[in-house]
N, C-alpha and C positions, 0 to 999 in steps of 0.2 A: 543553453542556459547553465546548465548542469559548471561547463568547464569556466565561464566567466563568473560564476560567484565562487568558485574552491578557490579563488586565488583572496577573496575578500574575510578567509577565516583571520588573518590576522590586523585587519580593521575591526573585527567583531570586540577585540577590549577597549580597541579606542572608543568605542560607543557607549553613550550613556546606557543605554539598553538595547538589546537586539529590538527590532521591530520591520514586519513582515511586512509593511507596507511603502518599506521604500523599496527605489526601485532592484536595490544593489547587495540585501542584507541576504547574506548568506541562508537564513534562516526558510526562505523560499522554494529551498530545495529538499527540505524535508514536509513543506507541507504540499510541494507537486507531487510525493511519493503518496504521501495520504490519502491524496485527493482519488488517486488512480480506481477506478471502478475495479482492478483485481487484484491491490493491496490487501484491502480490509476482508476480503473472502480469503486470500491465501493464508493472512496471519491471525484472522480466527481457528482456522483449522490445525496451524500451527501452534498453537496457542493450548494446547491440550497435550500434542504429543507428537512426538517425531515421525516426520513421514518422509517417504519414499516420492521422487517427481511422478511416479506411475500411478503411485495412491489420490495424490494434490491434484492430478488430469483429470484422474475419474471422479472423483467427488466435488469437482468446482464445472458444472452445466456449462458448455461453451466456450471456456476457454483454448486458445489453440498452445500447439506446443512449443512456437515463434514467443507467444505472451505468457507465459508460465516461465520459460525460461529468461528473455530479460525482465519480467517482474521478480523474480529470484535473485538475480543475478545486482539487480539495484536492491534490494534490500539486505542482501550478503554486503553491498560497497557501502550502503548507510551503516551497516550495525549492526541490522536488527534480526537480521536470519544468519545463524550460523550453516555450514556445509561441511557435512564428513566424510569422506573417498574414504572404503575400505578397499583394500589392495585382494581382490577377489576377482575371482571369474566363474561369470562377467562380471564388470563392476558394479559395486553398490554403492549409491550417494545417499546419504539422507539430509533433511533439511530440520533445524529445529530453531526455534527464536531464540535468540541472545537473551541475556536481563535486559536489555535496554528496550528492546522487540517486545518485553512483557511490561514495560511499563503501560504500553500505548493497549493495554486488554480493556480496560474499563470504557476507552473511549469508543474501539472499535465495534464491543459489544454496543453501545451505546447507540452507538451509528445504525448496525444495523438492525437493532429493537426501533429503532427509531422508523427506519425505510420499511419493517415487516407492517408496521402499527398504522403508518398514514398514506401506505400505500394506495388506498382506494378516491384518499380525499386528493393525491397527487394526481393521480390518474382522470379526477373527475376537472379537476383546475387545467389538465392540459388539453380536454375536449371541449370545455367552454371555450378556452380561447383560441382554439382551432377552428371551432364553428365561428369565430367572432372575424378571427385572420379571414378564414375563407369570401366573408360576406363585399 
């Protein structure tokens, strides 16, 4: 998907307005980044202060170092994570969010105030309908 809408940025002015819900708008591809269950944990953590990929493994529960790296790696290609090589030995990389990366702070907190808060009522809606699926 990624490589068949990067070529639609320059339909994007011929459009009265972007909008995500067609099938072709560029715009798609930033909200699969969003959507990513370890977007929104990597770029809160970023979101304070520069860190290290060693630091981002051990304080994000579960992630492996296959998903940390191309979740990195796609949000360095959108924007919103910048990456700094210092010529050291060994090397030192760090990761910190662009401006563009801090715009999306409000939302991301947002998101996950939202997932800490209704957690139990999420949790309780997917065992009703499990019991319900099973019967």
């Amino acid at each position: 998907m990624d490589d068949l809408n990067i070529h639609n940025l320059e339909n994007l002015d011929n459009q009265p307005q972007a909008c995500a819900f067609n099938a072709d708008c560029p715009t798609r591809l930033i909200l699969n980044r969003i959507a990513d269950k370890w977007t929104v944990l990597v770029m809160i953590l970023l979101e304070s202060e520069t860190k290290r990929f060693s630091n981002l493994q051990r304080e994000i529960g579960g992630i492996s170092q296959k998903m940390l790296t191309q979740t990195l790696r796609g949000l360095e290609r959108d924007g919103l994570v910048s990456r700094k090589v210092y010529a050291t030995v060994p090397p030192k990389v760090e990761y910190s969010l662009t401006p563009l990366g801090h715009t999306l702070k409000d939302l991301l907190y947002a998101i996950k105030t939202w997932s800490e808060t209704n957690i139990k009522e999420v949790l309780a809606a997917q065992k009703s309908y499990d019991e319900v699926s099973l019967k």
